[in-house]
C-alpha positions as CSV (number, residue, x, y, z in Angstrom):
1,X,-21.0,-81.9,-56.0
2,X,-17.9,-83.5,-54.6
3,X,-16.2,-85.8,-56.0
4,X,-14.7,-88.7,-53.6
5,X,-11.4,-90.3,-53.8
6,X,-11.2,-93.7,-52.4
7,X,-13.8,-94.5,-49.2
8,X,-15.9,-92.5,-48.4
9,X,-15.4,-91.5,-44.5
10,X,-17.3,-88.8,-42.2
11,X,-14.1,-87.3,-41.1
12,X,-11.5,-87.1,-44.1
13,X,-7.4,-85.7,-42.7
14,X,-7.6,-84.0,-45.9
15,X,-9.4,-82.0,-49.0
16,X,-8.1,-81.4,-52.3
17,X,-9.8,-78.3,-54.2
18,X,-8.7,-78.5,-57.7
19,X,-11.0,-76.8,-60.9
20,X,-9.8,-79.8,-62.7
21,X,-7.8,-82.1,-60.4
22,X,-7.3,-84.9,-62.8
23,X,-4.5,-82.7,-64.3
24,X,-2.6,-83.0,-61.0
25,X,-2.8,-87.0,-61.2
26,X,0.8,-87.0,-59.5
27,X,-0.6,-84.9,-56.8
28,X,-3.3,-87.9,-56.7
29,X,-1.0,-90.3,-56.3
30,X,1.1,-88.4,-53.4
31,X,-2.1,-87.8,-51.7
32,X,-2.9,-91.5,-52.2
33,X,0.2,-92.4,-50.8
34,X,0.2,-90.0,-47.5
35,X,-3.2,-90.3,-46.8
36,X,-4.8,-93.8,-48.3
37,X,-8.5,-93.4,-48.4
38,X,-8.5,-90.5,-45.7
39,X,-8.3,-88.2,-48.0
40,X,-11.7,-86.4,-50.0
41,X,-11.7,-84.2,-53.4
42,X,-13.6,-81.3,-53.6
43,X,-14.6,-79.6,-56.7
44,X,-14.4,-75.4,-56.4
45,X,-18.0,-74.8,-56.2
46,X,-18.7,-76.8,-53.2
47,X,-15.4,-75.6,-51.2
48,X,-16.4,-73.5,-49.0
49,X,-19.9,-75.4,-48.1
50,X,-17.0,-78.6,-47.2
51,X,-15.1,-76.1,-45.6
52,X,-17.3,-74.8,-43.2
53,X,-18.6,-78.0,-42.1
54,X,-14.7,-79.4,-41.4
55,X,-13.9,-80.3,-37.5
56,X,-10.0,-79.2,-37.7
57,X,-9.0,-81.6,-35.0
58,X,-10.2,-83.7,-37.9
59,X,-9.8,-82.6,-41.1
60,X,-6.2,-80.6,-40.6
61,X,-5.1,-80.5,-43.9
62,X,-6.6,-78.0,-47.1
63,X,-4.6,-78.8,-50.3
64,X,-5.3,-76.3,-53.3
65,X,-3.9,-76.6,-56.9
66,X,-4.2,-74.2,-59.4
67,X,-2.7,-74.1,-62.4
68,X,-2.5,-71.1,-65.6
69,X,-6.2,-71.3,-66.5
70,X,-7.6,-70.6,-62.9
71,X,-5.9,-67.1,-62.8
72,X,-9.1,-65.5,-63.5
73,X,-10.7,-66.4,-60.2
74,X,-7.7,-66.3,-58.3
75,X,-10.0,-64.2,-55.9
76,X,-12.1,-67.4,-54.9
77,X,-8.8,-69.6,-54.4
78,X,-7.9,-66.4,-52.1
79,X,-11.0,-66.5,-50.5
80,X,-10.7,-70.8,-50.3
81,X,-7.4,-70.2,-48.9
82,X,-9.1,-67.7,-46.0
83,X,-11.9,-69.7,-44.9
84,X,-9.3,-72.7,-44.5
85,X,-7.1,-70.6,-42.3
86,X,-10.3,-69.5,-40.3
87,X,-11.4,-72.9,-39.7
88,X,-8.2,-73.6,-38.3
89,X,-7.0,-75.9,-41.1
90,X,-3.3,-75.6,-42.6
91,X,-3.5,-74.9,-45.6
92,X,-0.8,-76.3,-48.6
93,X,-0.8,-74.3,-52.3
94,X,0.7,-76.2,-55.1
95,X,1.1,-74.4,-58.1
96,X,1.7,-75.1,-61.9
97,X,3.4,-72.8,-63.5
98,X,1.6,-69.6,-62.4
99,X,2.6,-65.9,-62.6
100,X,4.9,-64.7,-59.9
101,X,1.8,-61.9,-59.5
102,X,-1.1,-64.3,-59.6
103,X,1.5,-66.3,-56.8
104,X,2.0,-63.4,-54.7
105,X,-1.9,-63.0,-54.6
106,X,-2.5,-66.5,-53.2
107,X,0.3,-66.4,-50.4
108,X,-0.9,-63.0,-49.3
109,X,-4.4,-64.8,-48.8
110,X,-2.1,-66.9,-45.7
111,X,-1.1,-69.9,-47.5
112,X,1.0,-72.1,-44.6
113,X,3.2,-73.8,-47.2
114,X,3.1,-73.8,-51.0
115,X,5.1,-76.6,-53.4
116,X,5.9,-76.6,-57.1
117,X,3.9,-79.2,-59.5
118,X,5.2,-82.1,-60.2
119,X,6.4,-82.3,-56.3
120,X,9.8,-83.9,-56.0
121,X,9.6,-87.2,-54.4
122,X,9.0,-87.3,-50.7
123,X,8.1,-83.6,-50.6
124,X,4.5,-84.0,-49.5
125,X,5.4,-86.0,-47.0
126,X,7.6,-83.7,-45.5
127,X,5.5,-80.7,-45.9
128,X,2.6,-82.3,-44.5
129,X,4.3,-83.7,-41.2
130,X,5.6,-79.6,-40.9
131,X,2.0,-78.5,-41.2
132,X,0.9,-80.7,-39.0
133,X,2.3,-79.8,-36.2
134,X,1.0,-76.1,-37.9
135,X,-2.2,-77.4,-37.1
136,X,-1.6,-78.9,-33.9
137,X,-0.9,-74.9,-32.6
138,X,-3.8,-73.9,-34.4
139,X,-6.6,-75.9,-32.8
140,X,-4.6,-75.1,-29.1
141,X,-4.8,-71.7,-29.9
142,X,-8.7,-71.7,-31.1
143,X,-9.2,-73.7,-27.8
144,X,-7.7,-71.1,-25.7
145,X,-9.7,-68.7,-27.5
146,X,-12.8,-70.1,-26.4
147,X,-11.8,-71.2,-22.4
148,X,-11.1,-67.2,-22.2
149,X,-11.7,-66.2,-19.0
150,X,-13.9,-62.6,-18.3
151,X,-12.2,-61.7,-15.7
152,X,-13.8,-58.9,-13.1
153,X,-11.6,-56.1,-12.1
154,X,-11.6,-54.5,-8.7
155,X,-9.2,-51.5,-8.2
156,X,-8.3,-50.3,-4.6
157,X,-7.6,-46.8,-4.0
158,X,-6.6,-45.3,-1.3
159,X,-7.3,-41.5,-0.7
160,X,-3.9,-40.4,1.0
161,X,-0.7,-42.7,2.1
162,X,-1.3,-44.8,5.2
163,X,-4.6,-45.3,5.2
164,X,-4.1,-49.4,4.3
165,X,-5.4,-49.5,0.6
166,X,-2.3,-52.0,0.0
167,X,-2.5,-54.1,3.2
168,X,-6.2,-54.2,2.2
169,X,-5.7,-55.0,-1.9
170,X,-3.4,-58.1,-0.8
171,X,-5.3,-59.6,1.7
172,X,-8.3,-59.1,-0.4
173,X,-6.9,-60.9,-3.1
174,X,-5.5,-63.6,-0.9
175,X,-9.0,-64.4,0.8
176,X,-10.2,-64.4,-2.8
177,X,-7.8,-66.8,-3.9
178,X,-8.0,-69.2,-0.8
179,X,-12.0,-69.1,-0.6
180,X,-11.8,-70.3,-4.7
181,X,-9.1,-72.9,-4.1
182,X,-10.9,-75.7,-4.8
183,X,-11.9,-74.2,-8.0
184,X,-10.9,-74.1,-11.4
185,X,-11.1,-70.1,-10.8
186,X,-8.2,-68.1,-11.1
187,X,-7.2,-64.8,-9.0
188,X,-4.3,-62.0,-9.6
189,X,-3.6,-59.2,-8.2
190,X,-1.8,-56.0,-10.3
191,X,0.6,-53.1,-8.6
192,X,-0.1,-50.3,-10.6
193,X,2.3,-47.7,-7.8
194,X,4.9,-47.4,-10.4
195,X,7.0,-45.7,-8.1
196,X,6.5,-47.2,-4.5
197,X,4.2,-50.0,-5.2
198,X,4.5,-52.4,-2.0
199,X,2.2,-56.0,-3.1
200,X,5.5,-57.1,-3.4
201,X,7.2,-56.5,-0.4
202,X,4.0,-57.5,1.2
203,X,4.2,-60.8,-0.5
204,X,7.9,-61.5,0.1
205,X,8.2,-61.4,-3.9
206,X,11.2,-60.1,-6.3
207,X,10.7,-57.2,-8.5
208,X,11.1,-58.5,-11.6
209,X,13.4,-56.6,-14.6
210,X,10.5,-57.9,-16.7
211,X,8.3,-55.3,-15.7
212,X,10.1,-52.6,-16.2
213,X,10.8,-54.4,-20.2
214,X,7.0,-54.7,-20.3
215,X,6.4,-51.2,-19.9
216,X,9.0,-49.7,-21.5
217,X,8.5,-51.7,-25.0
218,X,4.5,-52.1,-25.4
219,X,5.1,-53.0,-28.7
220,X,6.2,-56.1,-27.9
221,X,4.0,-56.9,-25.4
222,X,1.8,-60.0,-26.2
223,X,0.1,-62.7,-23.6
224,X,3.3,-64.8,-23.6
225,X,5.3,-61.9,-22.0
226,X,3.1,-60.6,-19.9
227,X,2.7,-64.3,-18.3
228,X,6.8,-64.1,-17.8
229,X,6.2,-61.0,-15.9
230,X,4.0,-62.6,-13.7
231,X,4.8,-64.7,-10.1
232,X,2.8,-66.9,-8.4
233,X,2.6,-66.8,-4.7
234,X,2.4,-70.0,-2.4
235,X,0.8,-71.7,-6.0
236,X,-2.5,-69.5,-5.3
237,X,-2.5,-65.8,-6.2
238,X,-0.6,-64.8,-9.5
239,X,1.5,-61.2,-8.3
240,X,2.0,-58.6,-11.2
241,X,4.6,-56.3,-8.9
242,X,5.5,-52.4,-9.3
243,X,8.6,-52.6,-11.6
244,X,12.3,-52.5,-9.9
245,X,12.8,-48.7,-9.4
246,X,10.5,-45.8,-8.9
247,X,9.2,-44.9,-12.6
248,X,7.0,-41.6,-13.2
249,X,3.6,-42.7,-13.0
250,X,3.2,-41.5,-17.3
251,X,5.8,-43.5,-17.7
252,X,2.9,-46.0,-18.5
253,X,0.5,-45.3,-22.0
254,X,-3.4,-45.9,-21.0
255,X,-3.2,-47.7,-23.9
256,X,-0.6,-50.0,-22.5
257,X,-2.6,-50.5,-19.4
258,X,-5.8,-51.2,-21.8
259,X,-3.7,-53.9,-22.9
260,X,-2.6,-55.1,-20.0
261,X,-5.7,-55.4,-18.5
262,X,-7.2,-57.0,-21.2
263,X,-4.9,-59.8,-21.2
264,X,-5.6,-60.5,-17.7
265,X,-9.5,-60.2,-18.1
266,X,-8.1,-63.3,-20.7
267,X,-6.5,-65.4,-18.3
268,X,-7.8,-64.3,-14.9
269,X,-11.6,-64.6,-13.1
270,X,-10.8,-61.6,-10.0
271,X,-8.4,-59.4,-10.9
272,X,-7.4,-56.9,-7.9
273,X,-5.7,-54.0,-8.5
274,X,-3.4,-51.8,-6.0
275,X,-3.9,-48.2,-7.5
276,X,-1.4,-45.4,-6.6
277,X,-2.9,-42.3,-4.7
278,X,-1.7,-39.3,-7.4
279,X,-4.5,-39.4,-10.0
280,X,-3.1,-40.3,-13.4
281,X,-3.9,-39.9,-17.1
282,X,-4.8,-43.5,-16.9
283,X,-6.8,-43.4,-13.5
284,X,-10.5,-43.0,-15.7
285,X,-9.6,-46.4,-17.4
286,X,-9.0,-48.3,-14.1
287,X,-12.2,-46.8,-12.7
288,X,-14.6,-47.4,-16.5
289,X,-13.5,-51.4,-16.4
290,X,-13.5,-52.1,-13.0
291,X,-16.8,-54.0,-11.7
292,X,-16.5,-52.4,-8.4
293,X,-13.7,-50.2,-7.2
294,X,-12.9,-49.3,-3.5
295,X,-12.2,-46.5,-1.5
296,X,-9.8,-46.3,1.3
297,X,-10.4,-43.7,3.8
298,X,-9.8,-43.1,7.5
299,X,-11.6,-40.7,9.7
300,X,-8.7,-37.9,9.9
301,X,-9.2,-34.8,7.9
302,X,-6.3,-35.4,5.0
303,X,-8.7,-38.7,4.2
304,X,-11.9,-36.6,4.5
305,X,-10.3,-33.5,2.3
306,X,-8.6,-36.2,-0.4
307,X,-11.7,-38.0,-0.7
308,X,-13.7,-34.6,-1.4
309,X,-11.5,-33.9,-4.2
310,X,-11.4,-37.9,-5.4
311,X,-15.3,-37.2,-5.8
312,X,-15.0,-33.6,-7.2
313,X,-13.1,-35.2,-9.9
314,X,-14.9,-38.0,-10.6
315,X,-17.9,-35.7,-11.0
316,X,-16.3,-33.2,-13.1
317,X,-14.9,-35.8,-15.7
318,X,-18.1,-37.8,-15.7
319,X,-17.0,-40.9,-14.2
320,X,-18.9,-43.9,-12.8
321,X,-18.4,-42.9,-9.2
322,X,-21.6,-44.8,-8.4
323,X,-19.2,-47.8,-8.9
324,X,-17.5,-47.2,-6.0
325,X,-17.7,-48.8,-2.7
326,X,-16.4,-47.2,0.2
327,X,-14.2,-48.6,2.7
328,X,-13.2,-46.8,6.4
329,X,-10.1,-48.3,7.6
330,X,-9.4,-48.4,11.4
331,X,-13.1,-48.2,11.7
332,X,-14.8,-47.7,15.6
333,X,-16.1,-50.5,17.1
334,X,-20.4,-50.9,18.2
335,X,-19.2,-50.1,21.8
336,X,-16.8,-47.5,20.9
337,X,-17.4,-44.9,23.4
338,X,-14.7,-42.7,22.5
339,X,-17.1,-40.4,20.2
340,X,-15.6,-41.7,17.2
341,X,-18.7,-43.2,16.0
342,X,-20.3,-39.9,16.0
343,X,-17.5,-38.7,14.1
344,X,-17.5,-41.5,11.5
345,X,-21.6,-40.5,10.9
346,X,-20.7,-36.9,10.6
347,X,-17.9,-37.5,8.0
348,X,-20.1,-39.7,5.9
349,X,-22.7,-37.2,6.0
350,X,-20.7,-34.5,4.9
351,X,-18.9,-36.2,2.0
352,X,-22.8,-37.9,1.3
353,X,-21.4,-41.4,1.2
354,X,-22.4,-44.7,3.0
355,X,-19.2,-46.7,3.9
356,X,-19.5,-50.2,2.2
357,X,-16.8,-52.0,4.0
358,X,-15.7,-51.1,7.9
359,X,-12.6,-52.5,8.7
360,X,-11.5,-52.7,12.2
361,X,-8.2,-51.7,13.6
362,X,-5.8,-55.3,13.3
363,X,-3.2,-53.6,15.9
364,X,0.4,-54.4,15.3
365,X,-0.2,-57.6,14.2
366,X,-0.7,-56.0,10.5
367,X,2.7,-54.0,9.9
368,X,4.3,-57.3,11.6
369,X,2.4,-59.4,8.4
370,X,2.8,-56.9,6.0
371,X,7.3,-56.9,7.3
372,X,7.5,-60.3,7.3
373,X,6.0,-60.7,3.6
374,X,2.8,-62.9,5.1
375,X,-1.0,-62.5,4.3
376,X,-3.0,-62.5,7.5
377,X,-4.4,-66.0,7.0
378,X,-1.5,-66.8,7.0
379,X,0.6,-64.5,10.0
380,X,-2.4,-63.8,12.2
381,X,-5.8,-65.7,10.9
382,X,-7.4,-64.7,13.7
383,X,-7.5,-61.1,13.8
384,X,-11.0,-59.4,13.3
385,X,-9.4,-57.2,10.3
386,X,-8.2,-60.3,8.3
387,X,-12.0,-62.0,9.8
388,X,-14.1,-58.8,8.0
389,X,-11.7,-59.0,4.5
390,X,-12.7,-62.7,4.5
391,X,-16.4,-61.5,4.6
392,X,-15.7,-58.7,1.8
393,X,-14.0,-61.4,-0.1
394,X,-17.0,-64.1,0.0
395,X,-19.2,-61.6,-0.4
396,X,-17.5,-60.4,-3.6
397,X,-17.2,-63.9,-5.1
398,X,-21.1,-64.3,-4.5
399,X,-22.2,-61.1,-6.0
400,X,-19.8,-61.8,-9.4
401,X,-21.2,-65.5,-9.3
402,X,-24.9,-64.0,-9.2
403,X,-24.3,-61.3,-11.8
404,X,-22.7,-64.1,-14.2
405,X,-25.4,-66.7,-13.5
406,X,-28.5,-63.9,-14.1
407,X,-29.8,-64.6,-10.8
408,X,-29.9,-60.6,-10.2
């Protein structure tokens, strides 16, 4: 049962675990002094029953004292010390005249701070203003943890040069961003073309040195650098550009890319991803986490030919290809009477796909956006190409809202 020091009060700023606590009555009177009657005492046995019931934003402070005859059950006080640290409190050890090993033992457990008994005068003070703002990070950091975004990521691919996978990933994250703008959602966009990666050119962005460091160091990488990495364009769409200069495409580690991508899944609620056309050794990782993944094609014969050995492979390695949707750039019109509509049949036949998405030819209007570093909302909101990506974009946003609510 625990004993209580002072009034008793729902929400204490601090415990005090002691086996026998009376022997640190200078500790008392410290604790008296920082804390008045805000403070509780809680014997060993009920320690972790307290602990677990502690709101941290609360109760910040765990103070442990142990002196020579607790060094048998050192392994509890290490224990004590762990659930303290899990609840998000900052924990203080302070030690009479224990073994440097039985010490070691306890700080290992993640002690924040320890102090010598007697404490020299003002020392508790000092230490717990310090841990405070220990705690402080803490209960930010647990918040964080639980506003994590899961994030849905949706690759575009584009079976040969030209065909407008980029022009298409941009605007699609654009219309993403601008249809959710009065949300609390977040969209990004990544360029994974390591070599000629355009989203930022298409953007009017810098390539930033901090890429390159990123990729180069993954050791290092953690959320706060990959957030440095990362530029915000016109305060909507968060841009994770190609790096500076060309870099081989295994330049990159999957695992660096799983990491990566697992930050953004974190922080992000679309992420769209600009996918070079070489298949990589980290192309099956892209394709297993993304939610849906599109296919740029045209109706030539290099996009039919590509896309037969995109789907060759997928089969061969076992990959989801059912997750892709396919999308036919420059697509014919209802009244196209040029036969290219009888073309477009025959090619999906033949490959034994349905296209998803038909985009219609934007005319010049598009490489004019893409020069000038423009979405098309933005350089030419009227054009039926940037019109239909609207439509893919709402559509999108309705089908991830659906999924997430369990309404199919």
């Amino acid at each position: 049962m625990a004993l209580l020091r002072g009034k008793s009060t729902p929400a204490p700023e601090a415990l005090a675990v002691a086996t026998h606590l009376e022997d640190f009555d200078l500790l008392m009177e410290d604790l008296d002094e920082e804390f008045g009657t805000a403070w509780q005492s809680v014997a060993v046995g009920a320690a972790f029953d307290r602990i677990a019931e502690v709101n941290p934003e609360e109760t910040e402070i765990l103070v442990i004292a142990v002196e020579p005859d607790d060094e048998p059950a050192f392994g509890t006080f290490a224990d004590l010390i762990k659930a303290g640290q899990q609840k998000g409190m900052a924990v203080l050890l302070v030690v009479d005249e224990v073994s440097p090993r039985a010490m070691h033992t306890l700080m290992r457990a993640g002690a924040d701070d320890f102090t010598p008994y007697p404490l020299p005068e003002g020392v508790l003070s000092e230490t717990i203003r310090s841990m405070r703002g220990k705690v402080s990070q803490k209960v930010a950091e647990a918040k964080a943890a639980t506003e994590m975004r899961q994030g849905v990521i949706m690759p575009v691919y584009g079976v040969a040069g030209g065909v407008g996978a980029t022009t298409f990933a941009v605007n699609l994250a654009w219309e993403i961003a601008l249809e959710l703008r009065k949300t609390d959602k977040r969209v990004a966009i990544i360029d994974l073309d390591l070599q000629y990666g355009t989203v930022s050119t298409y953007l009017e962005l810098q390539r930033r040195e901090a890429i390159y460091e990123l990729l180069s160091s993954p050791e290092n990488m953690d959320r706060d650098s990959v957030k440095q990495a990362i530029q915000t364009f016109n305060k909507r769409l968060d841009v994770f550009t190609a790096p500076p200069d060309a870099l081989p495409l295994d330049f990159m580690e999957p695992e660096t890319l799983n990491t990566i991508l697992d930050f953004m899944v974190q922080g992000y609620d679309f992420i769209v991803v600009n996918v070079p056309s070489a298949l990589t050794r980290w192309s099956d990782i892209v394709l297993t986490r993304a939610e849906t993944y599109f296919a740029v094609m045209e109706t030539d014969m290099r996009s039919a030919d590509n896309m037969l050995r995109f789907l060759r492979a997928l089969k061969a390695e076992d990959l989801p290809f059912e997750k892709i949707q396919y999308v036919l750039n420059r697509a014919p019109g209802l009244t196209d009477m040029s036969g290219r509509r009888s073309r477009m049949k025959r090619l999906a036949e033949t490959l034994g796909i349905e296209f998803n998405v038909m985009l219609p030819d934007g005319g010049s209007a598009i490489p004019n956006a893409c020069d000038h570093g423009k979405p098309l909302a933005e350089a030419a909101a009227r054009n039926p190409l940037r019109k239909e990506i609207n439509k893919t974009a709402i559509s999108l946003i309705k089908l991830v809202e659906s999924q997430k609510s369990g309404t199919i």
